[in-house]
N, C-alpha and C positions, 0 to 999 in steps of 0.2 A: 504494500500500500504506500504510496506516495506521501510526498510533505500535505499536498492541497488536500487529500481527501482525505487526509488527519483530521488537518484544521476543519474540517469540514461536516466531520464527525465531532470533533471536540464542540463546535458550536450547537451542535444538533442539541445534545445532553448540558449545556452548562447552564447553571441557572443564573439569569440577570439578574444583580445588584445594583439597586435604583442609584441616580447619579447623589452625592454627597449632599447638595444643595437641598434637593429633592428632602431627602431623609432630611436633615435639617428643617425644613419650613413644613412637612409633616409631622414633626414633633412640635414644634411651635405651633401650631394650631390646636395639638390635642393638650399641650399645656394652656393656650388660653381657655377652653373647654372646661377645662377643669376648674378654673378659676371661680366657674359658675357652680358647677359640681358639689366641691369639696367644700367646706368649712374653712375662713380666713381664721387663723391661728396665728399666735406668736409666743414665744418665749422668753424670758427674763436673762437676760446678761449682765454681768458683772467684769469687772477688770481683774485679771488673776498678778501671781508676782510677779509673773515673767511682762505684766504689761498687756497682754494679748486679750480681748474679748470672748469669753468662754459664754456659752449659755450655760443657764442652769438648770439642773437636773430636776423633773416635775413642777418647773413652773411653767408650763403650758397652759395657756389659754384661749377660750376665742376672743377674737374681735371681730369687728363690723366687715361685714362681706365688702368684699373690691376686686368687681369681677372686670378684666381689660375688654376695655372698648374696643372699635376697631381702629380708632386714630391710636391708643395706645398698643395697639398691636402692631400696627406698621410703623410706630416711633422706636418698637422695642430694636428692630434690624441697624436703624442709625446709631440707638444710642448703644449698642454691642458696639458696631467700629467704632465709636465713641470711648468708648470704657477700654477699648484693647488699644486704641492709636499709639501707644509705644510697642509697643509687638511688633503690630502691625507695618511701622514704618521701617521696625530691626530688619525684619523680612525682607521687606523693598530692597532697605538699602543692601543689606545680603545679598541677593538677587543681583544686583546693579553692580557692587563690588568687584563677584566671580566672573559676570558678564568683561568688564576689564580683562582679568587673571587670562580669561578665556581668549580672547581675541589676542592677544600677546603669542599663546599658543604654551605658553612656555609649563603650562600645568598638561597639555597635552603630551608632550614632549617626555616630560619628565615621569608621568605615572607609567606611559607604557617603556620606559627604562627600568621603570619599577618590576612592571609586569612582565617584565622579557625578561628581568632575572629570578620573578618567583615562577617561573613555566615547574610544573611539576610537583608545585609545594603552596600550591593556590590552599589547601584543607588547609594547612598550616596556619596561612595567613588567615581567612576566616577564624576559627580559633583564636589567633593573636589578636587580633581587631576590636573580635566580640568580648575578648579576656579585659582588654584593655578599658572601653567603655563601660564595661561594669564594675570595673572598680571602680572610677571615676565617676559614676550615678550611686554607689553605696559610698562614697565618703566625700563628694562635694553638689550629692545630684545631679547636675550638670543640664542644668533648665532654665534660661531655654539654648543654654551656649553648644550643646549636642547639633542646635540646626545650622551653625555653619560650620559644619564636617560633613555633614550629607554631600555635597556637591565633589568631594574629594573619595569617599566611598562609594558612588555612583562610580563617578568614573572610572576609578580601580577596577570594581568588580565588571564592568562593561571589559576592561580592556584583558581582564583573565578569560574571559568570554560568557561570561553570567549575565544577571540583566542588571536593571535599576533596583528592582525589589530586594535582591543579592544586599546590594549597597547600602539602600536605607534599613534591611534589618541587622546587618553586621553592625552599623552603629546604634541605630537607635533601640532595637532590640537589646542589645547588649549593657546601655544604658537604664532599660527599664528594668532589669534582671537585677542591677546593683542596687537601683531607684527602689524596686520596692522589697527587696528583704533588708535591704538600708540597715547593714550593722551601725557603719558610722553617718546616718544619715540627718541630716542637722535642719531637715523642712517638716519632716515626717519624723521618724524615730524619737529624734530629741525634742517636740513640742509633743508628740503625745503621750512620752514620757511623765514631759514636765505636768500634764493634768491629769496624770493618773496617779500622779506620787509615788513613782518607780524612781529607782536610780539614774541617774543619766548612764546613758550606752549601755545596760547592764544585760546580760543576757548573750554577750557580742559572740561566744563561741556556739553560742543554736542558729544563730543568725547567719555567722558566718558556712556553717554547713549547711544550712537550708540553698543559701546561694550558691555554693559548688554544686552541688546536686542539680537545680534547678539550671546552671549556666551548661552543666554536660550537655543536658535534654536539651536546651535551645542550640548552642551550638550544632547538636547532630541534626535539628530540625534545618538549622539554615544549610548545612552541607548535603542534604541530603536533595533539598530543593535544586542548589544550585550544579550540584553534579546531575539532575534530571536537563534545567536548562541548557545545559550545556551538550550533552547528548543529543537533545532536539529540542532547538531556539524555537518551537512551535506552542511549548509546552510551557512557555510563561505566560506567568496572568498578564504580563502589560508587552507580551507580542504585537499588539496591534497599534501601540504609540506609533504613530508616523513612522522613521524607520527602523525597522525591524534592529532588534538585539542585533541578528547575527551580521547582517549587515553593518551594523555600526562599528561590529570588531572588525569584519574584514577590511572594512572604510580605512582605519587608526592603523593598521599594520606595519603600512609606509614608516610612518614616526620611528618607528623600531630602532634604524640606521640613522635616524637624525641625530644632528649633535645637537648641545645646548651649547644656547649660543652666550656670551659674556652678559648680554643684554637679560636674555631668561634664566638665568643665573639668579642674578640679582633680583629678578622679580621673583620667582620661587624666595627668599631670603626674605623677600618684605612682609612672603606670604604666612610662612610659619614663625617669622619674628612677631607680626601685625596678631597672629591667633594666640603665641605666647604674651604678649601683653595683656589682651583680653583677658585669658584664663586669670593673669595675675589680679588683675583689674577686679576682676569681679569676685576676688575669691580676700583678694589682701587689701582694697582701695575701697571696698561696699562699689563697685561701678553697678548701676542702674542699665534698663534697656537699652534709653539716650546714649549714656557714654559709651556702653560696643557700639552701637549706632555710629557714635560720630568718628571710633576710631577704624573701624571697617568702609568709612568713606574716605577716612584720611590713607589708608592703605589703597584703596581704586586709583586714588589721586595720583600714590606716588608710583604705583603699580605703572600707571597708563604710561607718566610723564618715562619712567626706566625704561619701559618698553618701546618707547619711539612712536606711541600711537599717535599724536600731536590733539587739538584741543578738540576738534570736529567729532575725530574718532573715538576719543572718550568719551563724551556727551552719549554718542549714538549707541556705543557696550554699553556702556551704563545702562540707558533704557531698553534694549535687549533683552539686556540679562534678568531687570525688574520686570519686566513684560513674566516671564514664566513664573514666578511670586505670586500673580492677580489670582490663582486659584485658591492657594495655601491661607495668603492675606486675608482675601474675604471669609472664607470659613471661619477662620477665628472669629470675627467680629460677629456671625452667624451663629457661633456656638454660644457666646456669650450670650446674646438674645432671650437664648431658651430659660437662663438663671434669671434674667431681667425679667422678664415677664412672671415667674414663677417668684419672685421676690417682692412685684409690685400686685400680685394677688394675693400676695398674704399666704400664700400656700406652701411656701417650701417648707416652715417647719413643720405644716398642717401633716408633711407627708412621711419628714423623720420621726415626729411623735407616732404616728400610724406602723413605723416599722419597729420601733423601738415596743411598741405594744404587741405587738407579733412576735418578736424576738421572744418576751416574756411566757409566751404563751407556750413555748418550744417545752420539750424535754430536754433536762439541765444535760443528758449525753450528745443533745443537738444544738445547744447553744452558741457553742465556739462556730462549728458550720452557719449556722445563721447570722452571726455577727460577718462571720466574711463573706456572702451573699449580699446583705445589707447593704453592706461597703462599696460591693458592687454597685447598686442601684443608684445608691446618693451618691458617688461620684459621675455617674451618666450628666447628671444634673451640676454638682461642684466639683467639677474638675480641677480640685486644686489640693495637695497635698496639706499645706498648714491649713488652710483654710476649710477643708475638708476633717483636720482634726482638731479642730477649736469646737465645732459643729456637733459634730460626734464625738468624741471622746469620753466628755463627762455621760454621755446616756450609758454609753458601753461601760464603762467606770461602775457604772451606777447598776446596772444590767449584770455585771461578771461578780461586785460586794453579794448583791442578791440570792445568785445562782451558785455561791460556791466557783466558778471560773476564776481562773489566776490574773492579774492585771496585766502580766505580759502575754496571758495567751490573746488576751481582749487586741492587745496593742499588735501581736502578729497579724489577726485577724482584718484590722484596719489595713494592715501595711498593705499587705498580702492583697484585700478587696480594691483599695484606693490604687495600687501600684499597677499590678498588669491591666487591668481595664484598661487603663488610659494607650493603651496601643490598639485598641482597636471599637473605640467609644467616638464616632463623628463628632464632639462636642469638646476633645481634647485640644487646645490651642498649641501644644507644642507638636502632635503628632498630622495635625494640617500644617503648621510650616515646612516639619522635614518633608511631607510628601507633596506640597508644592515647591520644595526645594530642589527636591528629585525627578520631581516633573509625573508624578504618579497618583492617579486618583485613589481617592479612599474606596471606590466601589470594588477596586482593583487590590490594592492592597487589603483589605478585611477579607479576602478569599485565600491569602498567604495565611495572617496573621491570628483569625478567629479561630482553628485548629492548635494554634500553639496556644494562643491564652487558654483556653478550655483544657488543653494538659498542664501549661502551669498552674491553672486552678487547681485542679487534681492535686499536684504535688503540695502548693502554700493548705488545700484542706489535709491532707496527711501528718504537715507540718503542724497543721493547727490542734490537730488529734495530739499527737505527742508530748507538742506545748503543754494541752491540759492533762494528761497523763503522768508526765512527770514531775507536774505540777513548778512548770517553769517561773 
């Protein structure tokens, strides 16, 4: 049987996933719906030591119904880009940056130098890649600075002969694996720590084995995929981006024999200087969105001028490169929407109080699984690690004193629920950037990505068993 009537067959049997937007503004409708629905509720917060706004645990009540109109329903899309516009412009200007890097040639040039000397030992790299970012997601998070690597793990793994999806799960996947078993993770670990009155970091050697375990399993999952695409470029989910994977490697092959030239030297130099600043920046200076922003334009700048592109030709990369951003960009501002609207109907904690009473209802051997479930759900909605455990925390707290559960099984639980979600929950604002950064829809990536979460849920419930078994 031939490649066409593969493809051809593959499309017969595959099921279509609605486009991202689509899903997006069908949740937003059935969240303003609800608004009518459900009972407007709110909860009592207080400032805890650490400063942070905690609610408090059974002071739920209702208040007066505020169900969105339809003027506030369609205000809700503006004021989401509204509420993300430092993201959203990081992206852009991300976008615009690489668009430089790229016309210079000299990231071209250089990755398949890269790729011409790992011929043979591509697993290797994989492994290495996805080793690498998961550390870097359990002991600095690495959110949202994970999305300008994407464009560099794209290209890699194009030029081994994989596709873009290769790319963006070697980083970003890799990244969520550290993210949410977060030994040392200081967004997540260490604030829901701090509101449950555990020790800071304590726990680190369960945590740290839960994530080796968990990094084996993803790593064989992305090797496993990307030795399929490689055998036959027909068999990716994102084959049909304009041109084709395998084309793209045969396209890049020329580069092989190309030198680097003094000029692309120096701009590769600006590049991993420009990305070592940032990482410093933001991890030792407190740098905000704006400031990688502004120093990821200052590197385009200097990028273009070394490269010889003159002033014309920059202007025009620059806007190139942002041109492929407008996907990623707007979904964030999109996803937020859904928490705006669910925020200005009074309904969000209408719907934590409703699971936290469900929770309750469980048999105490099903607890722990129902807290990480849960966790699930309210982050579809709060896609935000601290923010996510300010929210919840104290119920779980409150939920695990009750039930005999341990405070850190509670806290796994969160990790575990909040953490892999967010690779493959439309509403996550960092995993729209990396896959508008990559240039790959969500409808396309959640066909990779929903098989792995669903075995790493598996594994964080196992974990979550144990937790309370040995009473961690």
């Amino acid at each position: 049987m031939n490649e066409n009537s593969e493809k051809q067959k593959k499309k017969k049997w595959d099921i279509q996933v609605p486009h991202t937007y689509f899903i997006i503004f069908m949740i937003l409708i059935l969240c303003a719906i609800l608004t009518y629905v459900l009972p407007a509720g709110s909860y009592d917060r207080v400032e805890n030591d650490t400063g942070r706004m905690v609610v408090v645990a059974d002071s739920f009540h209702e208040v007066e119904s505020n169900p969105i109109s339809l003027m506030d329903f369609l205000k809700a899309v503006p004021s989401g880009l509204e509420a993300q516009a430092a993201l959203i412009f990081f992206v852009f200007v991300c976008g615009g940056t690489f668009g430089i890097f790229d016309e210079t040639n000299a990231l071209n040039v250089g990755i398949n130098k890269i790729a011409h000397r790992l011929n043979g030992k591509e697993t290797l790299m994989i492994i290495a890649i996805t080793t690498i970012f998961s550390i870097l997601g359990a002991t600095m998070a690495f959110d949202p600075q994970v999305i300008m690597f994407i464009p560099l793990g794209v290209a890699l793994a194009r030029r081994c002969g994989y596709d873009a999806i290769t790319g963006i799960a070697m980083v970003l996947g890799g990244v969520y694996v550290g993210f949410s078993c977060g030994a040392l993770n200081p967004y997540t670990t260490a604030v829901a720590q701090g509101i449950a009155g555990v020790p800071l970091f304590s726990g680190l050697g369960f945590r740290v084995v839960w994530q080796i375990v968990t990094l084996v399993f993803t790593c064989a999952y992305i090797i496993r995929y990307a030795k399929k695409v490689k055998a036959s470029p027909s068999t990716s989910y994102c084959y049909e981006l304009g041109l084709s994977e395998k084309e793209a490697h045969e396209k890049e092959q020329a580069n092989f024999t190309t030198k680097l030239s003094v000029r692309q030297i120096l701009v590769i130099l600006v590049l991993f200087g420009g990305l070592g600043c940032v990482v410093y920046g933001s991890l030792k200076l407190s740098w905000g969105t704006s400031d990688m922003a502004a120093a990821f334009f200052g590197m385009g700048l200097l990028a273009g001028i070394i490269g010889g592109l003159g002033g014309n030709k920059i202007c025009t990369s620059w806007i190139k490169g942002a041109k492929t951003m407008v996907f990623g960009a707007l979904a964030i501002g999109l996803g937020r929407a859904i928490l705006i609207v669910l925020e200005n109907g009074m309904i969000m904690d209408t719907i934590v109080s409703g699971l936290s009473s469900l929770l309750q209802m469980l048999p105490s051997s099903l607890i722990s699984i129902g807290m990480l479930i849960a966790n699930v759900v309210i982050n579809f909605f709060v896609p935000s690690g601290s923010g996510q455990a300010t929210l919840v925390m104290p119920f779980m707290a409150a939920i695990a004193s009750l039930t005999g559960v341990t405070m850190q099984t509670a806290i796994v639980a969160f990790q575990g629920g909040e953490g892999f979600s967010n690779a493959v929950i439309p509403t996550s604002s960092t995993t729209n950037a990396c896959l508008g950064a990559g240039n790959v829809g969500y409808e396309k990536w959640v066909r990779f990505a929903m098989p792995m979460f669903l075995i790493q849920l598996v594994i964080c419930a196992v974990f979550t068993i144990i937790a309370s078994v040995i009473g961690l």
